[in-house]
KOLVOBA-830895 format. One record per atom (N, C-alpha, C): x, y, z. Coordinates in steps of 0.2 Angstrom, whole numbers, padded with zeros to 4 digits, always signed. Example, Ala and Ser with C-alpha at 12.3 -4.5 7.8 and 13.67 -1.06 7.14 Angstrom:
+0066-0028+0039
+0062-0022+0039
+0066-0016+0039
+0064-0011+0035
+0068-0005+0036
+0064+0000+0039
This chain:
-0074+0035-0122
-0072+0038-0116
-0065+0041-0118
-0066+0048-0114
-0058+0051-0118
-0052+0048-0115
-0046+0049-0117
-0040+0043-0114
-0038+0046-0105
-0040+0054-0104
-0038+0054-0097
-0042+0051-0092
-0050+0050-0095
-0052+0047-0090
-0053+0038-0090
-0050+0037-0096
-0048+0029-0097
-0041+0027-0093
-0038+0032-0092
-0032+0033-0086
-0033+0035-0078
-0037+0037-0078
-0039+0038-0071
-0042+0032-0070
-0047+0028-0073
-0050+0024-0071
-0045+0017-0070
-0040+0018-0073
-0039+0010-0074
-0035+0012-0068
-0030+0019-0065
-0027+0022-0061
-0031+0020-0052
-0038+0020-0053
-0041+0022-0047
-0041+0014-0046
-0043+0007-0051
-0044+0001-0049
-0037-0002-0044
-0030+0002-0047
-0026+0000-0045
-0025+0001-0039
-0026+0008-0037
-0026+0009-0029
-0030+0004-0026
-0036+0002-0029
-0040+0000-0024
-0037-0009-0023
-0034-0011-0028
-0031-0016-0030
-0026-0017-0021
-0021-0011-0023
-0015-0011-0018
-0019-0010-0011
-0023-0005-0012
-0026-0003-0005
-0028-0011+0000
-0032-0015-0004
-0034-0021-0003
-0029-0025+0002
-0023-0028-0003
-0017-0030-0001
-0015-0025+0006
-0012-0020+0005
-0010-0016+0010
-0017-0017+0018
-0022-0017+0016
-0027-0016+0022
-0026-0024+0027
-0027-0031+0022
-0026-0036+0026
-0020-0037+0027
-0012-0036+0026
-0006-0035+0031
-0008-0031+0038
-0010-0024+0034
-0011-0018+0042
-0016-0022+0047
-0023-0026+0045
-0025-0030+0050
-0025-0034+0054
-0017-0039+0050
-0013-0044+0052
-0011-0041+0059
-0010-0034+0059
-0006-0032+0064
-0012-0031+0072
-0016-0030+0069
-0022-0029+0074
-0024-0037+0077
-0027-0037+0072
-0030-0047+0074
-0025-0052+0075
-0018-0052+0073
-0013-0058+0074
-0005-0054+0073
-0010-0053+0082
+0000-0048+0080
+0006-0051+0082
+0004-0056+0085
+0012-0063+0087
+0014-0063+0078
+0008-0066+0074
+0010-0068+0068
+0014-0061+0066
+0010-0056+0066
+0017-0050+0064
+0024-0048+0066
+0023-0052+0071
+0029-0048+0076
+0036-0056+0073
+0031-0060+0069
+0036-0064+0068
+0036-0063+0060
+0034-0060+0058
+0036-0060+0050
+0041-0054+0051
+0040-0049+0055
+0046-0044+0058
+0051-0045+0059
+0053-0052+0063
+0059-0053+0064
+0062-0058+0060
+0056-0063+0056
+0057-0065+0050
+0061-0061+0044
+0059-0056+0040
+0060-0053+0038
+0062-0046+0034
+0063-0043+0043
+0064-0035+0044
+0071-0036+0049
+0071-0042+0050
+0078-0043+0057
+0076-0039+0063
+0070-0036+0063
+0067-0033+0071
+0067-0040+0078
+0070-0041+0080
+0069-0045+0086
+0066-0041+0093
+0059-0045+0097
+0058-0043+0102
+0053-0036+0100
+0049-0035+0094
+0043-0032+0095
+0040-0034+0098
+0035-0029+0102
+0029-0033+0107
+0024-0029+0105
+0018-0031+0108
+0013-0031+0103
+0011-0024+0103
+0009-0020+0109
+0007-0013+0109
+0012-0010+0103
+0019-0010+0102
+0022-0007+0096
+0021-0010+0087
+0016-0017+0092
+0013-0018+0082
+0008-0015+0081
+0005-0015+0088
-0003-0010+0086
-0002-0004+0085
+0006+0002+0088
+0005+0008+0085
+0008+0008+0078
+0011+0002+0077
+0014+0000+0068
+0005+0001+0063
+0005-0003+0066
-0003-0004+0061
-0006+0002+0063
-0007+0007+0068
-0012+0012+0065
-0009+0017+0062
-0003+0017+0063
+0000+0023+0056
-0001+0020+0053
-0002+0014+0049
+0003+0009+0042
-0009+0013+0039
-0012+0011+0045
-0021+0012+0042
-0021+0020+0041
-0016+0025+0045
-0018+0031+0043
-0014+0032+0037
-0012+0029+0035
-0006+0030+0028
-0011+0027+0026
-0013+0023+0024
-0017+0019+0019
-0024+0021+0018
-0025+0023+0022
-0031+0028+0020
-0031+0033+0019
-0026+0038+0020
-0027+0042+0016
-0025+0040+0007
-0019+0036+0006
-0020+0033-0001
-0024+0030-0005
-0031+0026-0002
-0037+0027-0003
-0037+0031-0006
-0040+0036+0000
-0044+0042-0003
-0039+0049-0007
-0034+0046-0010
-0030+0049-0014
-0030+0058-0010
-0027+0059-0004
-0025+0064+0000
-0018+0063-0001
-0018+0070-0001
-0007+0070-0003
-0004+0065-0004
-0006+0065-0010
-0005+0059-0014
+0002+0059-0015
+0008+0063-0014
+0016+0063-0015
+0016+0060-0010
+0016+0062-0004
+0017+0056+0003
+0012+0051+0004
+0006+0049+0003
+0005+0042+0006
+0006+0039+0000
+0005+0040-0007
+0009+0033-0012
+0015+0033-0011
+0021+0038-0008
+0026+0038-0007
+0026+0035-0001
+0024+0031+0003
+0025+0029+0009
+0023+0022+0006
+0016+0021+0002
+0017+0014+0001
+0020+0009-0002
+0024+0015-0009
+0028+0015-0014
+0034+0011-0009
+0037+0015-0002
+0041+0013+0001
+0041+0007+0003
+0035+0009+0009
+0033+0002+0014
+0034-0006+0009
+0028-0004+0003
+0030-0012-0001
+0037-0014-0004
+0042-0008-0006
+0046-0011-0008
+0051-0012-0004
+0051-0011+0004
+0057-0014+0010
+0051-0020+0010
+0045-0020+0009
+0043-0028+0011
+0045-0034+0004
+0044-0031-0002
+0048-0034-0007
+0054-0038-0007
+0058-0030-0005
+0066-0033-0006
+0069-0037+0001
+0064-0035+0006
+0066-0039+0011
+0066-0048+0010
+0063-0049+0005
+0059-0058+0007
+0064-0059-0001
+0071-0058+0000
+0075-0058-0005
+0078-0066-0006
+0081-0069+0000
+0079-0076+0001
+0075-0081-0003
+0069-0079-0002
+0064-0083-0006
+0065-0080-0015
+0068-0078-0017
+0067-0076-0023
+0076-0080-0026
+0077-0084-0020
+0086-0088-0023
+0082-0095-0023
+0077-0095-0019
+0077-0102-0022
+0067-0102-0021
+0065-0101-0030
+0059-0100-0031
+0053-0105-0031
+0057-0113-0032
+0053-0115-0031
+0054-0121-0024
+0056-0118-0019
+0056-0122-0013
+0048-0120-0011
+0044-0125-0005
+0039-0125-0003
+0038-0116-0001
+0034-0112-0003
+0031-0108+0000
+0033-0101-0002
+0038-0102-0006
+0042-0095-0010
+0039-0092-0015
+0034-0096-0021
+0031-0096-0028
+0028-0089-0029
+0025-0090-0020
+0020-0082-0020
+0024-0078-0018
+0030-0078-0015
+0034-0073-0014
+0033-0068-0023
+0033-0070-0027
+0035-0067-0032
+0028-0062-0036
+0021-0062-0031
+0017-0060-0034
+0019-0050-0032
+0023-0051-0026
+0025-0045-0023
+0027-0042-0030
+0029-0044-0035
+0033-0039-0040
+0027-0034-0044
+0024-0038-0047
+0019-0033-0049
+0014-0027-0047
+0015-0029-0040
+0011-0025-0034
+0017-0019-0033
+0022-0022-0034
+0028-0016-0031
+0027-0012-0040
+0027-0013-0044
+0026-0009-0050
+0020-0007-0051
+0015-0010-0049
+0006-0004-0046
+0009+0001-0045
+0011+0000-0037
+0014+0005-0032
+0021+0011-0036
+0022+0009-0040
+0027+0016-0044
+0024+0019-0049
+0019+0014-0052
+0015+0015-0059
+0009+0023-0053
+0007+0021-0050
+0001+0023-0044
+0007+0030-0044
+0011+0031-0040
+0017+0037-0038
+0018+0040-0044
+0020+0035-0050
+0023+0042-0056
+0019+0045-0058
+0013+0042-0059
+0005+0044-0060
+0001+0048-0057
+0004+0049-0051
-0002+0053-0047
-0005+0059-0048
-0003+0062-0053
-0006+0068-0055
-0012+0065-0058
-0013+0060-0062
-0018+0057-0068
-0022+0054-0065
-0021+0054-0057
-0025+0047-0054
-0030+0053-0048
-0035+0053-0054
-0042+0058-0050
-0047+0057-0049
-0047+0051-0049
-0056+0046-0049
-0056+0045-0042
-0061+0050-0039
-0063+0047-0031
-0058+0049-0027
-0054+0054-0029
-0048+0056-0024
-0051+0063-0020
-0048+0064-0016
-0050+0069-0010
-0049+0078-0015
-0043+0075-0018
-0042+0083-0025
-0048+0083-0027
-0048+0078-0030
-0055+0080-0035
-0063+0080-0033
-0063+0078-0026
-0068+0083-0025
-0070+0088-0020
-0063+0091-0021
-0062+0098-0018
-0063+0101-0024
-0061+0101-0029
-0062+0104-0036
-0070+0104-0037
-0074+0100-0035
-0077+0099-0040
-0086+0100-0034
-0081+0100-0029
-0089+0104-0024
-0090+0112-0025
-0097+0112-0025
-0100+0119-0026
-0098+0123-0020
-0094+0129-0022
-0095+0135-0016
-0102+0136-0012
-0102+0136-0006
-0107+0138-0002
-0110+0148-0003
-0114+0148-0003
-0116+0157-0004
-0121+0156+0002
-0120+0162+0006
-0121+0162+0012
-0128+0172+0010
């Protein structure tokens, strides 16, 4: 396998990786929006979201994450998740002063997911397995 598509592919697992991650937060907002509206104020210092404004948080957070799924303008939506995870990162700063009190350990898996998310962004050009580009490239002209 030549090396660009041995980078596309390990490129495409990543997305689908972070997509994963990102999908069950955005669902969090649908299914258990008290619980989001308190990791918000937990975390983001938001006080007093109600829940209509986490349901329209979560359907941007699903149209932004789908389009980086299907690798669509790939500058802005990895640059939106690239964002999104790392104000969610660096917000849970807290739990990274004291790593081993009850419930913080996992705070720290956020790091390597935040460097997918840049590794994914600086790469976008390379990352063509299954994206929306690449099969506009690669569909046949219609002849009428």
């Amino acid at each position: 396998m030549p090396n660009e598509n041995r980078v596309a592919l390990g490129l495409l697992f990543l997305r689908i990786g972070v997509f994963i991650v990102m999908f069950m937060w955005t669902l969090d907002k649908f299914i258990n929006p008290a619980h989001a509206v308190k990791v918000y104020e937990a975390f983001y210092f938001l006080k007093g979201v109600e829940t209509g404004t986490m349901y329209l948080i979560g359907a941007v957070e699903m149209l932004i994450i789908s389009g980086f799924l299907a690798g669509f303008q790939k500058k802005w939506t990895y640059g939106a998740v690239l964002l999104l995870h790392a104000v969610s990162t660096l917000s849970a700063f807290k739990q990274y002063l004291a790593p081993f009190a009850p419930g913080h350990l996992l705070f720290f898996a956020a790091w390597p997911m935040l460097a997918a998310c840049f590794t994914l962004f600086y790469l976008r050009d390379m990352d063509t397995k299954w994206t929306v580009e690449a099969m506009k490239k690669t569909k046949p002209a219609h002849r009428y």
